[in-house]
Steps between C-alpha positions, in 0.01 A plus 500: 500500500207304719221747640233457732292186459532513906187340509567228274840431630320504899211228394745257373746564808212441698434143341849422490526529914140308541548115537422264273529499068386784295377451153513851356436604159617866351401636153447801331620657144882523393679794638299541781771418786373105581931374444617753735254537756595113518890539491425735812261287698792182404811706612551472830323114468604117481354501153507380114419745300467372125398712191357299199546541100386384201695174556424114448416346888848322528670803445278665756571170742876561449494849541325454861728250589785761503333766664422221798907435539555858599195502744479139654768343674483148407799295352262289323412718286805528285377120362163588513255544157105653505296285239168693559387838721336248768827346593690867514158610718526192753887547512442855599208426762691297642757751585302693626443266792881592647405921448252681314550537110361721270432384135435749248404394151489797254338538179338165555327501187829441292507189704164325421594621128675189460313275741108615542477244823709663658162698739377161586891381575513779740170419614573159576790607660339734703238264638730253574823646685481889472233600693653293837847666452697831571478576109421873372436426131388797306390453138567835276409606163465798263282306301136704653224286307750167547511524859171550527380251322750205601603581852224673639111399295289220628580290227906499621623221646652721742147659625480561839867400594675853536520638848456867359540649151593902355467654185735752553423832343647811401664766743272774537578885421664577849717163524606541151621882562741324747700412231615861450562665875693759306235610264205730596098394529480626159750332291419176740151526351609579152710161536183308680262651201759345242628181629241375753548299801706219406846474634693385187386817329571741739830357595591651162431838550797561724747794523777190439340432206543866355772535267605847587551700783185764533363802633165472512278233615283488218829467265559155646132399460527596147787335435368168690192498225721545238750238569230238674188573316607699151756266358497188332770401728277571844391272721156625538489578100315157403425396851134502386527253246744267676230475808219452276716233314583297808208511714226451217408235182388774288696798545393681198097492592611661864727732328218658276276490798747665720539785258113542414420569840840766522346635211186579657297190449346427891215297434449198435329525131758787410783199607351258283421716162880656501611159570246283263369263759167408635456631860516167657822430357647854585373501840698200603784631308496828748402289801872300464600859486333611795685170684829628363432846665549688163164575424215606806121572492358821678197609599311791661560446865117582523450173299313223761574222271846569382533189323165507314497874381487608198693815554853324516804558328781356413833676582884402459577440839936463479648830510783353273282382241298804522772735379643251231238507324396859532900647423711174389270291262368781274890591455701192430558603156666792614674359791668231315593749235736656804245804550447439872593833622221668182257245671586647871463867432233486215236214647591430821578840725248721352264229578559366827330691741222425323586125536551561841157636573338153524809329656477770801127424547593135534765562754252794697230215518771239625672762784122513646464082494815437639596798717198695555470361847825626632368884382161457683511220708222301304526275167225557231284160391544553172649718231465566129409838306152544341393583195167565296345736222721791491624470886805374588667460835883418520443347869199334710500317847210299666559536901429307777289839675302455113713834436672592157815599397525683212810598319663653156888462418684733292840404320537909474796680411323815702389461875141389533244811630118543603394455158602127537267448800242750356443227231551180731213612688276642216552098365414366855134722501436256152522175671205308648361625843634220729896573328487880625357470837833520705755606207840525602749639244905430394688672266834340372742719342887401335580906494350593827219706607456933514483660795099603507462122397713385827296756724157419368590125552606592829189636572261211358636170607607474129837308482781549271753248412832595270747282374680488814229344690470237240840380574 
C-alpha cells in the first residue's frame, strides 16, 4: 500500500519535466518508504531502477547489466560486459541523449562496501558527462550517518554536485490514519500512538492481516499487537534491535541509551550515569540518535535559546520504539514463553490509556503545526508546550499578532468539562506578564466535550477540538 508522500512524489516530477540532468540524492532510516516512493516516481518512466546488497562489485556490475536488457533497446548489449560503475554511468548518459532516463541506485552504501572510490567515481563521472546530459541519477540509502557523511559533507567527493537532496521522514498522525479508512479516529490514534509514522509498520496493522473474522474494532487491533508485536514470530517483535544492528557500530551502547531515557532518564547526566559514560561521549551517542529520528530534544517553547538551555530533555521520539520498550522489552521472557495474550490483558490494556496520554499530546501539538491554519485561517510561528516548577502546559503557540495559544489534551475515557479549562486558565495567570497578555485557549479531547463545556466555549472564543477534527 503507497500513501501520500504527494509532495515528495510532485518535487521529483517536477525535476524530471525540467531540462537538463538532475543529480538527486534521497536518504532517510530503513522502513521509512524511500524504495517505494521511488518504484512510484519510476513507474510510468524510461528508467533503471537497481536495488543493491551485500554483494562483491562484479556481482553488482552483472546484476545491472540484466536489469539494462529489459529497459534499453540496444542489440549490443547482449555481448556487452561493465568492468567498473563509470563505464555502466557513461553507457547510461549516453542514452539518455535519444530520451530521458532515470537512474536509480538504491542502498548505495552496499555498493561502496566493496569499492570505497566509488563517491569520487561518480564524481568524476558527474563532472565529466552527467551534468551535460538528459540523466536523472538519484543516489539512495538507509544508511542515515553514511549518507551524510559520504554523499552529502564537505569532505565528499561528491560535495556540491546534487541538484537537490531529501531526508525523507516519517508520515505524520493524519497520513498514517489513512492506512485504516475503515477504522475510527480513535483506534487510528491507538495504531499512530503504537506504531508511528513509518509505512512498513503500519502496513502491518491491516484488517488482511487479522487472522479471524471480528466484531469489534478494537478485537482486530488486539489481535494485530499480538500477532505483530507479542510474538517471537512478529515482524515488529525485534524490529528494535535489527534497526539498531544495521544502521549503527555499537548497537549495544544505543540500546542501553535508548532504554535509559524510556525509563525516565531525560537529561543528559541522568543518560550518562545509567549508561556509565562521560557526558561527552553520551552526548554524541544521543546526537546520532537524534539524526536517526529515534531520540528528540525539547524545550519550553518560552526558551529564547533553545539550543543553549539548560532546561532540555531528552525524549524517545519513534512511536514504535516508544511502546517496545515500555510493553515489549520488559516482557520478552514471558512472550517467548508463549504468554502473549497474559502480557496483553495484564501489562498492556490496563495500561494504555495511560501510554496514550503523552502520544495524544504529541499528535494535539502536531494537528495545530500542520493544520491549524485551515481551522483559523492563520499558521502559528512556533509550537512546543512549556514547562517549569510545578506548571505544566500540554500546548503553547508564539503568533505572528505576538498572541498565545494555549492548550491541554486529554486522552479521557469521560468527555472533557469546565473543570478542564478552569485549570488551563488558573496555569495561564502563573506565567510571565508578556505570555498572558492576549491568551487564547484550546482544549483537545479523544471522548468529547459536556454540554455546559460546549456552551461556555461557545460563549468565550474558547475552541474545542475532538478526535474527529484531528483526522
Amino acid at each position: 500500500m503507497f500513501i501520500n508522500r504527494e509532495q515528495e512524489l510532485n518535487n521529483l516530477e517536477h525535476r524530471y519535466r525540467a531540462e537538463g540532468a538532475e543529480f538527486f540524492v534521497l536518504y532517510g532510516r530503513r522502513r521509512i518508504g524511500k524504495t517505494e516512493l521511488l518504484k512510484q516516481f519510476c513507474k510510468d518512466k524510461r528508467s533503471i531502477y537497481f536495488l543493491a546488497s551485500q554483494l562483491k562489485e562484479r556481482d553488482h556490475l552483472n546484476q545491472i547489466l540484466e536489469v539494462a536488457l529489459h529497459v534499453i533497446e540496444d542489440p549490443s548489449l547482449q555481448n556487452m560486459t561493465f568492468n567498473n560503475w563509470e563505464s555502466v554511468l557513461v553507457y547510461f548518459a549516453q542514452k539518455a541523449e535519444e530520451e530521458p532516463l532515470v537512474v536509480v541506485l538504491d542502498e548505495f552504501q552496499y555498493l561502496c562496501e566493496d569499492n570505497s572510490a566509488l563517491p569520487s567515481l561518480v564524481q568524476r563521472f558527474w563532472d565529466l558527462h552527467g551534468k551535460d546530459s538528459n540523466l536523472f541519477l538519484i543516489l539512495c540509502g538507509s544508511h542515515v550517518s553514511f549518507m551524510e557523511r559520504e554523499v552529502l559533507a564537505e569532505r565528499s567527493p561528491l560535495y556540491g554536485r546534487r541538484t537537490g537532496q531529501l531526508k525523507l521522514q516519517p508520515l505524520s498522525y493524519r497520513e498514517s490514519g489513512r492506512f485504516y479508512p475503515e477504522f475510527s479516529s480513535r483506534e487510528k490514534a491507538l495504531i499512530f500512538g503504537m506504531l508511528g509514522g513509518v509505512p512498513s509498520y503500519l502496513n502491518r496493522f491491516t484488517l488482511e492481516n487479522s487472522e479471524h473474522l471480528r466484531e469489534e474494532y478494537n478485537q482486530s487491533i488486539e489481535q494485530n499487537m499480538i500477532n505483530e508485536l507479542l510474538t517471537p514470530q512478529g515482524y515488529l517483535f525485534d524490529e528494535v534491535n535489527f534497526l539498531l544492528r544495521t544502521e549503527l557500530r555499537e548497537p549495544r551502547t544505543y540500546a542501553s541509551i535508548l532504554q535509559a531515557i524510556a525509563g525516565g532518564m531525560t537529561r543528559l547526566n541522568e543518560i550518562s550515569q545509567r549508561v556509565g559514560l562521560n557526558t561527552t561521549s553520551a552526548n554524541k551517542y544521543v546526537s546520532v540518535l537524534r539524526e536517526l529520528g529515534l531520540v528528540k530534544r525539547v524545550v519550553p517553547l518560552t526558551e529564547r535559546a533553545p539550543d543553549r538551555s539548560k532546561k532540555g530533555l531528552y525524549k524517545i521520539a519513534d512511536n514504535y520504539v516508544k511502546f517496545w520498550h515500555r510493553f515489549v522489552l520488559p516482557f520478552r521472557s514471558l512472550i517467548e514463553s508463549g504468554n502473549s495474550d497474559l502480557v496483553y490483558n495484564r501489562m498492556i490494556a490496563p495500561n494504555l490509556s495511560q501510554y496514550m496520554g503523552e502520544i495524544f499530546e504529541d499528535v494535539c501539538r502536531q494537528y495545530v503545526e500542520l493544520h491549524w491554519k485551515e481551522k483559523i485561517g492563520i499558521a502559528p510561528t512556533r509550537v512546543g508546550a512549556y514547562w517549569g516548577s510545578n506548571l505544566e502546559i500540554d500546548l503553547m503557540t508564539e503568533n505572528l499578532d505576538n498572541s498565545n495559544w494555549f492548550g491541554e489534551c486529554k486522552w479521557w475515557k469521560s468527555p472533557v468539562g469546565e473543570n478542564a479549562l478552569n485549570k488551563l486558565i488558573e496555569k495561564v495567570d502563573l506565567l510571565p506578564e508578556h505570555f498572558k497578555e492576549r491568551p487564547k485557549y484550546i482544549l483537545f479531547s479523544a471522548s468529547g466535550f459536556t454540554d455546559s463545556l460546549k456552551q461556555r466555549a461557545s460563549d468565550n472564543g474558547v475552541i474545542l477540538i475532538d478526535l474527529h477534527d484531528l483526522y
